[in-house]
Each structure stands twice: as structure tokens, then as C-alpha cells.
C-alpha positions as CSV (number, residue, x, y, z in Angstrom):
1,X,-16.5,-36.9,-11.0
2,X,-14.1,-34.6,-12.5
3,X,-10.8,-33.5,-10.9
4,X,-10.7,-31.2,-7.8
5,X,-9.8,-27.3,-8.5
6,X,-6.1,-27.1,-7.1
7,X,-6.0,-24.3,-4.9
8,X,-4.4,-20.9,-5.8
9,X,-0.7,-20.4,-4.3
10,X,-1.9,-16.5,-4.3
11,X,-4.9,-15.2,-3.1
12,X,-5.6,-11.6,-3.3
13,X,-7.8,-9.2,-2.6
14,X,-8.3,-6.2,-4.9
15,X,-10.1,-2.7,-3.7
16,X,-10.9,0.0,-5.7
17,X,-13.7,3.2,-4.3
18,X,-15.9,2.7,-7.7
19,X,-19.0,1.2,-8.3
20,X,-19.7,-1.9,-10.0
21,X,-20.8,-0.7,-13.0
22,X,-17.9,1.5,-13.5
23,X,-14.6,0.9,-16.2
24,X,-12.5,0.6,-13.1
25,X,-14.4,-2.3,-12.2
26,X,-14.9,-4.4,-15.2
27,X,-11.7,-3.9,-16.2
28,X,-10.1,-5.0,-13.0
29,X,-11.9,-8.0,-12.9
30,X,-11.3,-8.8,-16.4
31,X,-7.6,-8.1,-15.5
32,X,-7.4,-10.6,-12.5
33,X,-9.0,-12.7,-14.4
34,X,-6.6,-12.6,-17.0
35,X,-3.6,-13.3,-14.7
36,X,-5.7,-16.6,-13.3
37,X,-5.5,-17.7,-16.7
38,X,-2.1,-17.2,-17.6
39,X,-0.7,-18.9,-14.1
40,X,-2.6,-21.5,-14.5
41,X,-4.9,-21.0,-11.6
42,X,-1.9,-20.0,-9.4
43,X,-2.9,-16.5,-8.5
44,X,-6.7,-15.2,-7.9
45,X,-8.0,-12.0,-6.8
46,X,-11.6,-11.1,-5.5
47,X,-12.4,-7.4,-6.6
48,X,-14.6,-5.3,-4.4
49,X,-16.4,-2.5,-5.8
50,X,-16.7,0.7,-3.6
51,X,-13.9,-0.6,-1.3
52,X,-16.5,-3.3,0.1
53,X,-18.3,-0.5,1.8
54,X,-16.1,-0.4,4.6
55,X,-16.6,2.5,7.0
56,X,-14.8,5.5,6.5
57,X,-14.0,4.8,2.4
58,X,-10.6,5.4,0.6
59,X,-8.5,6.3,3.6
60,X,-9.4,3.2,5.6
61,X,-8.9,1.0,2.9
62,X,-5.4,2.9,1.9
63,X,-4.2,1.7,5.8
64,X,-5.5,-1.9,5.0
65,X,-3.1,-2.1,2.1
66,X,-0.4,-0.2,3.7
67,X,-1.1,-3.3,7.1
68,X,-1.3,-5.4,4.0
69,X,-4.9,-6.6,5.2
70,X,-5.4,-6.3,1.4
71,X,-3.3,-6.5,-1.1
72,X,-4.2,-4.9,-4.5
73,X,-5.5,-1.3,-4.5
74,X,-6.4,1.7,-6.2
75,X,-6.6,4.8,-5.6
76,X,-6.6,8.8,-6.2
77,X,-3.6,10.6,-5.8
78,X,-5.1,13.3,-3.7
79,X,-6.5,11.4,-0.9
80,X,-2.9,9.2,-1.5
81,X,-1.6,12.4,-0.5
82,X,-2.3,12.1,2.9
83,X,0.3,9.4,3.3
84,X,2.4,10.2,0.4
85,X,2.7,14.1,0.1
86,X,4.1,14.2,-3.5
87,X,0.9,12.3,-5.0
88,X,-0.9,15.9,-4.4
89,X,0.5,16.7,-8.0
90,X,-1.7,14.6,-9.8
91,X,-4.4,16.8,-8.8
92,X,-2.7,20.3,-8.9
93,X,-5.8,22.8,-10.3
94,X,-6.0,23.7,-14.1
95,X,-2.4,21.5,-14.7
96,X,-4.0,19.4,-17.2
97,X,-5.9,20.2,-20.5
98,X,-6.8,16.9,-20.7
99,X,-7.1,13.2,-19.5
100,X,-4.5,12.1,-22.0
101,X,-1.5,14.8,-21.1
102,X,-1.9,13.5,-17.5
103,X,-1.6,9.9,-18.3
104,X,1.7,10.9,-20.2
105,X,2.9,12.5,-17.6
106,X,2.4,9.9,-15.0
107,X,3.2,7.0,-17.2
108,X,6.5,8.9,-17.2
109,X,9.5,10.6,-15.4
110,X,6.4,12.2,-13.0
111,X,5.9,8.9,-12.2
112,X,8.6,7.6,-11.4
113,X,9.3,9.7,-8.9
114,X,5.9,9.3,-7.1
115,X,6.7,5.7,-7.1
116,X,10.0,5.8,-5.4
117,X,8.1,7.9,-2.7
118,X,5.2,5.3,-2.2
119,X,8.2,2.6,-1.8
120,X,9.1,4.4,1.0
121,X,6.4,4.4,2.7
122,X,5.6,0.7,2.2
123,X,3.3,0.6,-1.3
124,X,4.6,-0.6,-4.8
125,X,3.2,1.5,-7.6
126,X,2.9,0.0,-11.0
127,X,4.5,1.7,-13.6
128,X,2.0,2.6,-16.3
129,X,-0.3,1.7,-14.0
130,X,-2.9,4.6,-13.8
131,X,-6.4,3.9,-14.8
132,X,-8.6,6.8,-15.6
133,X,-11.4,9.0,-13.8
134,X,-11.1,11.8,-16.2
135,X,-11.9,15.7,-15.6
136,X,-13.7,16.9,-13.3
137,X,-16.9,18.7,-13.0
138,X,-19.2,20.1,-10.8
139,X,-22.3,19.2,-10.9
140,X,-25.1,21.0,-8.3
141,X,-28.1,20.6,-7.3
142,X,-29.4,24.3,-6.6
143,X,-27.2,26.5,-9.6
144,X,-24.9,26.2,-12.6
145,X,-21.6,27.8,-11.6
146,X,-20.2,29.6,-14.4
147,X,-17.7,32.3,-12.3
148,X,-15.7,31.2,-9.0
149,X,-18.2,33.9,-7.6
150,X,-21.0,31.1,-8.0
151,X,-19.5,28.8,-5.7
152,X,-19.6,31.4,-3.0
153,X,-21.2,29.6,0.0
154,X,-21.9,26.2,-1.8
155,X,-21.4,23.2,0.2
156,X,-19.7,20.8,-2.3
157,X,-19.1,17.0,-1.6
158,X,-14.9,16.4,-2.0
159,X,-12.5,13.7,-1.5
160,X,-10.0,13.6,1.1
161,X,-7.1,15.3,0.3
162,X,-5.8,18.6,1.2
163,X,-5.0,20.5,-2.3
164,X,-8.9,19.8,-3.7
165,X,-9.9,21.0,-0.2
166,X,-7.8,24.2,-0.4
167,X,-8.7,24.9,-4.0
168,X,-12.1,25.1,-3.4
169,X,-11.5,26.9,-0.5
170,X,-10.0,29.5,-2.8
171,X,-13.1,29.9,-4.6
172,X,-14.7,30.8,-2.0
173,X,-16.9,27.9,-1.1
174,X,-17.2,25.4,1.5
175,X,-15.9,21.5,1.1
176,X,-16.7,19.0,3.2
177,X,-14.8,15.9,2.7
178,X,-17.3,12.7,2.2
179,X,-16.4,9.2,0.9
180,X,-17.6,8.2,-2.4
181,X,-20.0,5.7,-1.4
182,X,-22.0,7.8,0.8
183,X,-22.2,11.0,-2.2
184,X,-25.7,9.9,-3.0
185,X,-26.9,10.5,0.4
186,X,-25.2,13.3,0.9
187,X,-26.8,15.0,-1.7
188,X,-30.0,13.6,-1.0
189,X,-29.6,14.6,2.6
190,X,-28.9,18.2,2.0
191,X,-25.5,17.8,3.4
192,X,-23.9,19.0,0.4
193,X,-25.6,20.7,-2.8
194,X,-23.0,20.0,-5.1
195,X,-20.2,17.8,-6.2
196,X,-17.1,18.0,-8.7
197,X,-16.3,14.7,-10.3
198,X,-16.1,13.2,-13.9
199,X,-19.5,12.5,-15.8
200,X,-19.0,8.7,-15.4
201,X,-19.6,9.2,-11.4
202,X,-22.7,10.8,-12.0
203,X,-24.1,7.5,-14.1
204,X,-21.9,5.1,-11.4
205,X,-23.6,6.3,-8.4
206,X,-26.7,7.7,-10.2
207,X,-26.3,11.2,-9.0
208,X,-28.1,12.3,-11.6
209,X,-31.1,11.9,-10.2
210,X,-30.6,14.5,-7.6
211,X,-28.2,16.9,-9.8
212,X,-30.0,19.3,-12.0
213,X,-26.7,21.4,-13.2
214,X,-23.4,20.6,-15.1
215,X,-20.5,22.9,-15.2
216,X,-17.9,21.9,-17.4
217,X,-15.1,23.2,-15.4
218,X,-12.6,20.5,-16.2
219,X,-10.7,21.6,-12.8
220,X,-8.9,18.9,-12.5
221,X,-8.0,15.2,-13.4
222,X,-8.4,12.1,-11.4
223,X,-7.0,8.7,-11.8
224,X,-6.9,5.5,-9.5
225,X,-3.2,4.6,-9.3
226,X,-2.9,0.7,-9.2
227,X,-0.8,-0.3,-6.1
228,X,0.2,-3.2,-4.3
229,X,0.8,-3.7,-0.8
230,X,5.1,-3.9,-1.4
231,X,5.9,-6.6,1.1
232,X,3.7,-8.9,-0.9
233,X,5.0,-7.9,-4.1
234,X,8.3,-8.1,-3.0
235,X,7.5,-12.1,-2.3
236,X,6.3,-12.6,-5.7
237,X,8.1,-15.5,-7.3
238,X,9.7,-13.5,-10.9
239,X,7.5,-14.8,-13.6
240,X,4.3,-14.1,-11.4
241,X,5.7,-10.4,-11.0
242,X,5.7,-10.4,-15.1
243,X,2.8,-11.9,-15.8
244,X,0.3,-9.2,-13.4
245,X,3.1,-6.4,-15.1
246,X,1.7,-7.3,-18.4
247,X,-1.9,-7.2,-17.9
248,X,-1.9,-4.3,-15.7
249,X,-0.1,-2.4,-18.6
250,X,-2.8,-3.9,-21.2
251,X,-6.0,-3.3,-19.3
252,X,-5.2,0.5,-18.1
253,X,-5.2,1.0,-21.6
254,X,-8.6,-0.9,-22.5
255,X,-9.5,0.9,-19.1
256,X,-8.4,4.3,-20.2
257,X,-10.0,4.2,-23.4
258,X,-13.3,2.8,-22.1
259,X,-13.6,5.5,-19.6
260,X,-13.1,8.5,-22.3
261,X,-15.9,6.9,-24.5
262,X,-18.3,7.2,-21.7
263,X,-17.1,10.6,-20.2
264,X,-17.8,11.9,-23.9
265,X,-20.5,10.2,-24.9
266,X,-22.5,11.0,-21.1
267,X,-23.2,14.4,-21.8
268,X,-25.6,13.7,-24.4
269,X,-27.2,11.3,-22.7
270,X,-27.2,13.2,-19.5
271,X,-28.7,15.7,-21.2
272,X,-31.7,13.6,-22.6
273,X,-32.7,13.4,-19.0
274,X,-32.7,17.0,-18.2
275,X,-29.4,18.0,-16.8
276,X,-28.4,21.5,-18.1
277,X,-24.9,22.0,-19.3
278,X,-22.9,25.1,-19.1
279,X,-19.5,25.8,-20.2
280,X,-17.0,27.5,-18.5
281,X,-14.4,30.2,-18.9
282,X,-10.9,28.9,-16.9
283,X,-9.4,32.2,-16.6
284,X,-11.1,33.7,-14.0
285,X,-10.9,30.8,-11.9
286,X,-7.5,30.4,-13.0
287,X,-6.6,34.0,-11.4
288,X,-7.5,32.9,-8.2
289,X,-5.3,30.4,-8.1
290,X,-1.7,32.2,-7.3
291,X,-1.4,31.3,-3.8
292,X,-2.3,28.1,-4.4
293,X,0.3,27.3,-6.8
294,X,3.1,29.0,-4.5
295,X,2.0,27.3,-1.3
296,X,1.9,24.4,-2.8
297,X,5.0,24.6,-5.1
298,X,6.6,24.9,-2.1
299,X,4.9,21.7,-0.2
300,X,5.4,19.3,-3.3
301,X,8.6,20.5,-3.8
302,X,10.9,22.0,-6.8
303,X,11.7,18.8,-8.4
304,X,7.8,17.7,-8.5
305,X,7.0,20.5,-9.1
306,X,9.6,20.6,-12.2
307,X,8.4,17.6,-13.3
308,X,4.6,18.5,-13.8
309,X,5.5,21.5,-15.5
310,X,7.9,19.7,-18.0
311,X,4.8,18.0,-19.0
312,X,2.2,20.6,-18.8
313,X,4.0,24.0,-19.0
314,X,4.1,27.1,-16.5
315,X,1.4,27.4,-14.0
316,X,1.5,30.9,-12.1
């Protein structure tokens, strides 16, 4: 008989809102998996795709880690917004041109700052510790939108979080706020007739079978900031703190560039199946955006708000 598997001095549980087929996933599994390794066995973590289904989605499972009923979570920064008001800026309308200027900016003084703000309120943040989503687009099952006229009236599918709910309420349509696991049947149902999300959502969930238009708005970015439940990181013996510091750093980077391969590489094959693609003109939708950058200048603050414009430049 061979010798007995020692138990684990750590064992943790890991939630992120993605499906298992997703970057997210494989890449937090291989990261956990990782950190087994290099402790010898002394920490594990079970990884549960689509936040194990429990009811209610992203904001339940952020209270679990905030109650510490888990300990290891991702998450993006709008609906993190609910509990922490600052984490709005990562999703701030038309800030960033592109997947890579955000994670600059939050791998930076941006931040830092959110992560003081989550210690607060009882979350550690890992520096360098946002994996990737990418832009955003909308995707519809009854018309292309090509003009914020076209999303007039359109029920569209958003996460929780109040700035992507105002913004599309600026454009004139109607959000309803529905957790990610439940998207397909919302579509399906006829509860919503479109959605705004990266291309990598669209394979994840296979909302392209019900999706027949792409509109490459590129509205916004979304990332899944890594977190741990603080008291529990707090406990961490040193070397354990370094060795989950390291692979988190290494595998938002495989993570990261995983996810912009398939982002890019999904149109085309999205296409194959009959989606139609449209591109988009920003400006106009851009110019509807005033109020919402003043209101919400104003609710992140002047030195958030400072700090996302260091990195992306003026947005009026």
C-alpha cells in the first residue's frame, strides 16, 4: 500500500461567474494547482465555475467572500461596485481603447487605490491581480445597433452594477440586470433581446446560438479582479502569502494573453456560423455621455477619477 495523502493545512474554495470552458477557469485551476505543488500539498483550492450556480450569481457569492463562506474570488468591478463604490471606474464608458491600457492602469497607481478601499471593507485585492474579460459588445438577437438611436427600446441583459445600468440608460434603452448563468435563458426566454459582453462569453455560454447580430462597440472593458476573503489572508503563514503572490502574478498574465487570442480570433469564427458583424462609430455614442461622466466624476470622486484619466486621458 502506498503512503496516505497528508491532508492540506489550507483548504480553499475558489469562485469565479465564468463558465468552464472559459480562460478564467483553466487558468485558475492551473494556478491553484500550481500553489499545491509548490507547498507541498499544504494548500488546495476547489474552483467552481459559474459561482457553483448559486442563486442570485455574483452578488451572493461577493457576500460569501465578504462572511468568508469562501475564500478566493473573482469578480467585475462594476457589480464590486455595489460594496465598494470606487471599483465603478473600471467600467467608466469609452475610458479604455483597449484591454491592455486598462490592465496598465489597474496593475498600477488606479489600483492601488481600489485595493486600499476593498481592505476596508473586509477583501484583500491582489496586486496585479486582474485577469481579463476584454471589450465589450453587444450582441442582439432582433437588430445590429450601429447609432445609440438603435438601442432605443431594447431590452439588454446587464450585470449588476449601477454605471453599466445608467449608461445604457443614456442610450436610451432598457437594462435589466440578470446573472451570468441564467443569460442563455434569458435570451431564449425573450426576457431580454440583447446583451453587451466580450466575444469569449458568447462561445462560453453558447449565446451564439440565439444571437444573430455583433456590434463592435467596444463600450467598455471588464476584468475579474482576484480577491481574497482578508481575514484569511491576513492568517496566512508568510511564505504561503508569497508563494499564491507569485502564481497569481504569472497566470493573469498566461490568463490575459489567452483571453485576447480568443477575443480576436472569435470573430472569424463567429462569423463562419452566421453572426453578422458591424462596426461602430464611438462618437455619437460618446456625445451622449456628458452627464454621465459628471455624475459620476462626482460619485467616484476627484482622486479616482484623476487617476483613470492619468492613464487614459480626458473624458468630457
Amino acid at each position: 500500500m502506498g503512503k496516505p495523502v497528508p491532508s492540506p493545512d489550507y483548504a480553499f474554495v475558489q469562485y469565479h461567474g465564468q463558465a468552464a470552458s472559459s480562460t478564467l477557469h483553466q487558468n485558475l485551476t492551473a494556478m491553484w494547482a500550481a500553489i499545491s505543488a509548490d507547498t507541498g500539498g499544504r494548500v488546495t483550492a476547489t474552483v467552481h465555475a459559474e459561482n457553483g450556480k448559486v442563486a442570485g450569481g455574483d452578488p451572493t457569492a461577493l457576500r460569501m467572500l465578504i462572511a468568508g463562506e469562501i475564500q478566493f474570488y473573482t469578480l467585475m468591478g462594476g457589480i464590486l461596485g455595489t460594496v465598494v463604490p470606487v471599483a465603478e471606474v473600471q467600467q467608466v464608458p469609452f475610458a479604455f481603447a483597449s484591454a491592455e491600457q486598462a490592465h496598465k492602469a489597474i496593475d498600477g497607481p488606479l489600483g492601488a487605490m481600489l485595493g486600499a478601499e476593498m481592505a476596508a471593507k473586509g477583501m484583500h485585492l491582489f496586486p496585479q491581480g486582474g485577469f481579463d474579460n476584454g471589450m465589450r459588445q453587444i450582441a442582439s438577437v432582433t437588430r445590429a445597433v450601429a447609432t445609440p438611436d438603435d438601442l432605443a427600446g431594447m431590452k439588454i441583459r446587464v450585470p449588476a452594477g449601477q454605471l453599466i445600468f445608467d449608461t445604457f440608460k443614456a442610450f436610451g434603452a432598457e437594462p435589466i440586470v440578470i446573472p451570468a448563468y441564467q443569460l442563455y435563458d434569458g435570451l431564449a426566454s425573450g426576457r431580454v433581446t440583447s446583451q453587451e459582453n466580450p466575444l469569449a462569453v458568447l462561445e462560453g455560454f453558447k449565446l451564439y446560438e440565439l444571437v444573430k447580430y455583433v456590434s463592435m462597440t467596444n463600450h467598455m472593458w471588464s476584468g475579474f479582479n482576484l480577491m481574497a476573503h482578508l481575514p484569511t489572508w491576513q492568517r496566512l503563514p508568510h511564505e504561503i502569502k508569497g508563494v499564491i503572490e507569485r502564481r497569481v502574478v504569472a497566470h493573469v498574465r498566461r490568463q490575459r494573453m489567452d483571453q485576447t487570442v480568443q477575443n480576436t480570433s472569435l470573430r472569424q469564427d463567429l462569423a463562419r456560423r452566421g453572426l453578422m458583424f458591424n462596426e461602430v462609430d464611438q462618437g455619437a455614442f460618446r456625445a451622449r455621455l456628458g452627464e454621465i461622466y459628471s455624475t459620476w466624476r462626482e460619485k467616484l470622486g476627484m482622486r479616482c477619477w484623476s487617476l483613470l484619466e492619468a492613464e487614459v486621458g480626458t473624458l468630457r
